[in-house]
Residue frames as a rotation matrix with the C-alpha (Angstrom) as fourth column:
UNK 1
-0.627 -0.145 0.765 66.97
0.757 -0.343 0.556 116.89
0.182 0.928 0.325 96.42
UNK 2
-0.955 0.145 -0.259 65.87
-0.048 -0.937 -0.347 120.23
-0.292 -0.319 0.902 96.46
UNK 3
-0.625 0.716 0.311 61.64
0.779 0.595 0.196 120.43
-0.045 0.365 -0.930 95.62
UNK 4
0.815 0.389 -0.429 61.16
0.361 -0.921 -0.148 124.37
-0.453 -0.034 -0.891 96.01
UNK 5
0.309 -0.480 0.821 62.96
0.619 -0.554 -0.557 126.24
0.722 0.681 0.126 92.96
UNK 6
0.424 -0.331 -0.843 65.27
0.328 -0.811 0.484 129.29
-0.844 -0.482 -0.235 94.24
UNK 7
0.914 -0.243 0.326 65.02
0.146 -0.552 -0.821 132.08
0.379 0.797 -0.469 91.61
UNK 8
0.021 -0.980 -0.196 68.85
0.852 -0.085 0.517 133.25
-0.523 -0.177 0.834 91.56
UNK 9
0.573 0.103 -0.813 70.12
-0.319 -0.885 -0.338 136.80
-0.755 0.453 -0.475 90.58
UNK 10
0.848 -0.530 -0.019 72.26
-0.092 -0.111 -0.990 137.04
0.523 0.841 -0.143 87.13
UNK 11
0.111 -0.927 0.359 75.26
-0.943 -0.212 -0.255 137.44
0.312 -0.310 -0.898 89.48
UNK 12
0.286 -0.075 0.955 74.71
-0.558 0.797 0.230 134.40
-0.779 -0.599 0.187 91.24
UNK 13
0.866 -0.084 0.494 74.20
0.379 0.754 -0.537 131.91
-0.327 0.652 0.684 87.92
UNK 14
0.816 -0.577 0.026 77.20
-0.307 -0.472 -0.826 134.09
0.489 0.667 -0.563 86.90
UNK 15
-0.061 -0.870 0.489 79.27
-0.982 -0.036 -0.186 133.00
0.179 -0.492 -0.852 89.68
UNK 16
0.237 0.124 0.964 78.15
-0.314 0.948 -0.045 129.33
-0.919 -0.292 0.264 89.77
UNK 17
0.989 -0.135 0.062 78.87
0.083 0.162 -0.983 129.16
0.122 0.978 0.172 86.18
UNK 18
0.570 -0.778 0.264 82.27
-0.698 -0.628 -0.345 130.30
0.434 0.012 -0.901 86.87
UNK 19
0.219 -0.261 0.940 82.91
-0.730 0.595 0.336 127.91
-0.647 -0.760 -0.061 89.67
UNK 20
0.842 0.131 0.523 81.85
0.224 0.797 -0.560 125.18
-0.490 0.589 0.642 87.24
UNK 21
0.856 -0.503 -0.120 83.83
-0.215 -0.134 -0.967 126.33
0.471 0.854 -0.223 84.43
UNK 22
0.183 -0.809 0.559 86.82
-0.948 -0.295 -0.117 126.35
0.260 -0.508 -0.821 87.12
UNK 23
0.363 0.532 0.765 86.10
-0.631 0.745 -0.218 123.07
-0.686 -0.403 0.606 88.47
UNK 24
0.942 0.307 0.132 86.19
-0.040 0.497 -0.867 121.75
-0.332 0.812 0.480 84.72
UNK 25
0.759 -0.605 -0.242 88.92
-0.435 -0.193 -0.880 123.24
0.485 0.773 -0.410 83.88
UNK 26
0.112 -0.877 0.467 91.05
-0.977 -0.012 0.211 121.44
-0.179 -0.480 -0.859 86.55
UNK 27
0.417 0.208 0.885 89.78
-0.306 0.949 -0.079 118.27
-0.856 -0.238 0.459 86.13
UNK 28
0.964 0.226 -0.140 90.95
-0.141 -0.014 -0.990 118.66
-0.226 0.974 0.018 82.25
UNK 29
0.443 -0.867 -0.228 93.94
-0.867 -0.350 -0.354 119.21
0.227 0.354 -0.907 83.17
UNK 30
-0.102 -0.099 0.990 93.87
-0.495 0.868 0.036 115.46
-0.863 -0.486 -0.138 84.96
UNK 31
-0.917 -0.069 -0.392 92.52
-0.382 0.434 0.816 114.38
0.114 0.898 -0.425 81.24
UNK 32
-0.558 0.826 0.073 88.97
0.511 0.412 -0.754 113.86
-0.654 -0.384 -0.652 82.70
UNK 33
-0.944 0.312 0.109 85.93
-0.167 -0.737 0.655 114.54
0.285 0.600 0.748 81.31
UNK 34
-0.721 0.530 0.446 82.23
-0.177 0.482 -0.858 114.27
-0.670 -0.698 -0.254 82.76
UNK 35
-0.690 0.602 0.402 79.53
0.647 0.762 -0.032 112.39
-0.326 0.238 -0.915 81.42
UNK 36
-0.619 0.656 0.433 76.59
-0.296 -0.705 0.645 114.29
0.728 0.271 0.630 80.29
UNK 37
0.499 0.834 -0.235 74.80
0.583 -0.123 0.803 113.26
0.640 -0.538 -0.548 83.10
UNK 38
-0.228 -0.681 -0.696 77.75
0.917 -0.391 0.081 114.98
-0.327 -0.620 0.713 85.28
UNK 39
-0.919 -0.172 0.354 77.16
0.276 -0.923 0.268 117.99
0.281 0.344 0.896 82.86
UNK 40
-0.154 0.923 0.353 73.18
0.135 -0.334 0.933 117.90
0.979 0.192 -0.073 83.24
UNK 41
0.327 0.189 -0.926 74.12
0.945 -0.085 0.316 118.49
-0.019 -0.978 -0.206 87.43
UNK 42
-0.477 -0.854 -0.206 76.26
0.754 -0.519 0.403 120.87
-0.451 0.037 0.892 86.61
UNK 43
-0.394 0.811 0.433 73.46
0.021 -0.463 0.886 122.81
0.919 0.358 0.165 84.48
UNK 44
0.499 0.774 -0.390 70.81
0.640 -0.026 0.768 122.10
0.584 -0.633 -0.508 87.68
UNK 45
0.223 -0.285 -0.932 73.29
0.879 -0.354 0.319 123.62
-0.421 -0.890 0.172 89.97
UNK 46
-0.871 -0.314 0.377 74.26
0.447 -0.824 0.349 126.79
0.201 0.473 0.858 87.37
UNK 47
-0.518 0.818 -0.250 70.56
0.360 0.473 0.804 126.88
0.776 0.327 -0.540 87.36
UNK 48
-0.568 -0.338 0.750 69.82
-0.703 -0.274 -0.656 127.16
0.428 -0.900 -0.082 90.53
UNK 49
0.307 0.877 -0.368 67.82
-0.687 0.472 0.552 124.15
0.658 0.083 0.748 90.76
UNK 50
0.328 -0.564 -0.758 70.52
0.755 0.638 -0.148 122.18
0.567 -0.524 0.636 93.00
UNK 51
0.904 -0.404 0.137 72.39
-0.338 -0.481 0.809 123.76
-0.261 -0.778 -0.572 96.30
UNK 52
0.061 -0.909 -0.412 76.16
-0.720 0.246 -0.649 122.78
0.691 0.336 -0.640 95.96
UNK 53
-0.701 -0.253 0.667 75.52
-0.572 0.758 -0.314 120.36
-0.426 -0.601 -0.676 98.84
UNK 54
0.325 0.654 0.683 72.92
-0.267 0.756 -0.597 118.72
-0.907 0.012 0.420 96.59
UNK 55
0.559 -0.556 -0.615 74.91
-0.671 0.132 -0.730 118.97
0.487 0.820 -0.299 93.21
UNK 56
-0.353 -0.853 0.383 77.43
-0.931 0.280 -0.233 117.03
0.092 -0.439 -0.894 95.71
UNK 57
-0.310 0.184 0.933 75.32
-0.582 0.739 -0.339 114.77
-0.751 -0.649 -0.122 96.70
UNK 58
0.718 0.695 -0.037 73.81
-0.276 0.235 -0.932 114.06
-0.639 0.680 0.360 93.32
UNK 59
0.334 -0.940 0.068 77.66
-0.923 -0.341 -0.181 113.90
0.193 -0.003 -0.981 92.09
UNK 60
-0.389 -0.333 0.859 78.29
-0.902 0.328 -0.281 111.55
-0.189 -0.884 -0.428 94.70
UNK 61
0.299 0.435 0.850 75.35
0.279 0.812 -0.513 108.84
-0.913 0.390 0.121 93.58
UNK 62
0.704 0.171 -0.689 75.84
-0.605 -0.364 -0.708 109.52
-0.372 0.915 -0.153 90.41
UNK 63
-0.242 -0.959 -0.149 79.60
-0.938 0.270 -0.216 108.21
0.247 0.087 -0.965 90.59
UNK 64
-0.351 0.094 0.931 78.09
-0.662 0.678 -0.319 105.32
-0.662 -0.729 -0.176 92.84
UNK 65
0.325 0.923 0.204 76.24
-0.439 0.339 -0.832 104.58
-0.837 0.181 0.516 90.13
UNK 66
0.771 -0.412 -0.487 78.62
-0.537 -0.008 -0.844 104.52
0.343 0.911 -0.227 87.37
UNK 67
0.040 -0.966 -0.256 81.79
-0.567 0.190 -0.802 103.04
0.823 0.177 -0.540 89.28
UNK 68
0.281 0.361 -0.889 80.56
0.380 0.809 0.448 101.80
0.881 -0.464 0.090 92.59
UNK 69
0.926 0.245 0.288 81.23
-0.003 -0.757 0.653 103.18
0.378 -0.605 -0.700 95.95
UNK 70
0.057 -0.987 -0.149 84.31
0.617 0.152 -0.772 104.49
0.785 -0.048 0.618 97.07
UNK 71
0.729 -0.101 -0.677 85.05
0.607 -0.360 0.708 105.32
-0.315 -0.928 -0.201 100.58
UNK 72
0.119 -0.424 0.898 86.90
0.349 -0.829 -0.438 108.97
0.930 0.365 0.049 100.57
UNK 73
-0.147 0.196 -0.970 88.65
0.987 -0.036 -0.156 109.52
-0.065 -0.980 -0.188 104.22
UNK 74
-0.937 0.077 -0.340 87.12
0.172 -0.746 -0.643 112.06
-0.303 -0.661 0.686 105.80
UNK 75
-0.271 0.952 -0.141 83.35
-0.294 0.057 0.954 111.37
0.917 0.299 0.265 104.07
């Protein structure tokens, strides 16, 4: 987990916001929805408080945590 903030510009949270929003919207179309803790990574990583390989990883346990581990070839 990340332990040194990284200010971001306005573009940036703009374009990680975007991603997200993209992201969301596919999974909707599956009928999913995420958890509010899924949403409060999602925030850290809009944020810039998370890298997208630590939103992933945080993602990743998260799920582990809620459903148990699941082996995903090519992990």
């Amino acid at each position: 987990m990340s332990t040194i903030p990284v200010r971001i510009t306005e573009q940036e949270r703009a374009e990680r916001e975007a991603r997200i929003e993209r992201a969301l919207a596919s999974v909707r179309l599956e009928g999913l929805e995420p958890t509010d803790d899924g949403k409060a990574i999602f925030s850290r990583y809009i944020e810039g408080e998370l890298t997208i390989d630590e939103m992933d990883d945080e993602i990743r346990a998260l799920h582990a945590r809620e459903f148990g581990s699941v082996h995903i070839s090519g992990d």
